[in-house]
GUNU-481075 format. One record per residue (C-alpha): x, y, z; chain. Coordinates in pm, whole numbers. Example, Ala and Ser with C-alpha at 12.3 -4.5 7.8 and 13.67 -1.06 7.14 Angstrom:
2
1230,-450,780,A .
1367,-106,714,A .
END
This chain:
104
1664,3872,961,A .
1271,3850,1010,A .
1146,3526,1079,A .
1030,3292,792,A .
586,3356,836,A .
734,3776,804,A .
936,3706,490,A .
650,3519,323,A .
320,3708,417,A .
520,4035,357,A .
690,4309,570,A .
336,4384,775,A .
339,4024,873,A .
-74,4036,925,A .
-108,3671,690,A .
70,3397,877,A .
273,3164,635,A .
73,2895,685,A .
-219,3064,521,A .
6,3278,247,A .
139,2996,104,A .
-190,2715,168,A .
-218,2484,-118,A .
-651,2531,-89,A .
-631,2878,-173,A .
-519,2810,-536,A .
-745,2578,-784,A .
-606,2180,-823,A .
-530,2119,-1145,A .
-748,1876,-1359,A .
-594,1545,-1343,A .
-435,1476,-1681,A .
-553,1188,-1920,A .
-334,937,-1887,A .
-140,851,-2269,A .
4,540,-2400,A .
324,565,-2264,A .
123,608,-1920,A .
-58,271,-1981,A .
245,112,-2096,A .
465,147,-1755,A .
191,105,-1556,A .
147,-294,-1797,A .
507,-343,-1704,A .
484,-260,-1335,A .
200,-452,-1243,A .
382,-741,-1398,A .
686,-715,-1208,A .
466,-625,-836,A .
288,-956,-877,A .
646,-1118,-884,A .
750,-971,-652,A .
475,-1046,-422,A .
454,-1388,-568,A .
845,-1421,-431,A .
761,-1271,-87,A .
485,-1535,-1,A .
722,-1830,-157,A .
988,-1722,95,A .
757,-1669,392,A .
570,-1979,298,A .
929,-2182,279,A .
1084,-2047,576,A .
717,-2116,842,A .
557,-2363,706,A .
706,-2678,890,A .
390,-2927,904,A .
170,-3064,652,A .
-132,-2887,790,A .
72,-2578,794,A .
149,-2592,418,A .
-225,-2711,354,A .
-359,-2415,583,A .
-104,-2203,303,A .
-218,-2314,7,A .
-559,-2262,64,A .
-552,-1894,176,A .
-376,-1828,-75,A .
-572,-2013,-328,A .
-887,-1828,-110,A .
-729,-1437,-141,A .
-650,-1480,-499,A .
-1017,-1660,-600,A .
-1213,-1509,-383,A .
-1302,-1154,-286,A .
-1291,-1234,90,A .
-1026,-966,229,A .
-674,-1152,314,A .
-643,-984,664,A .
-977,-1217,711,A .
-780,-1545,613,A .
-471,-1433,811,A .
-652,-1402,1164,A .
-819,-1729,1081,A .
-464,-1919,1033,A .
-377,-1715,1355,A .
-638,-1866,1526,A .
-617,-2233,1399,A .
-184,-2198,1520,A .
-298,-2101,1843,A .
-565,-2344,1891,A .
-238,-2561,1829,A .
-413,-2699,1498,A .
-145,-2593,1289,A .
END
């Protein structure tokens, strides 16, 4: 049994598989248009990722935040990353900090 780069460049083997069977050698296809149906999953998903995000942070939120400054320091990045177009990761390291400054 020849190996597997033999069997698909051919008996002569000079075109490892690698290249034979490279996606770049043949033309992408055009991305397609997207049609109602499309826009109408993609409606109901986004719906049903903000719950579920929404969920996540209630559950992380309930199960750390132990202090009043705590559930302050909460609120407010979240009220921040949803308002704002300051990047969360920001507003994360900054609660990080405050905790272990031993604010929060």
């Amino acid at each position: 049994m020849p190996p597997a780069g033999r069997a698909l460049a051919g008996d002569d083997g000079d075109v490892p598989a690698c290249v034979a069977t490279c996606p770049s050698w043949h033309p992408a296809p055009e991305p397609a248009e997207p049609n109602r149906v499309d826009r109408l999953i993609q409606a109901a998903l986004i719906v049903r990722l903000i719950g579920l995000r929404a969920a996540s942070a209630l559950i992380l939120a309930r199960s750390t935040d132990r202090t009043i400054a705590a559930l302050l320091l909460t609120a407010m990045v979240a009220a921040g990353a949803t308002i704002s177009r300051i990047i969360p990761l920001w507003l994360l390291l900054a609660g990080g900090v405050l905790s272990f400054a031993g604010i929060v």
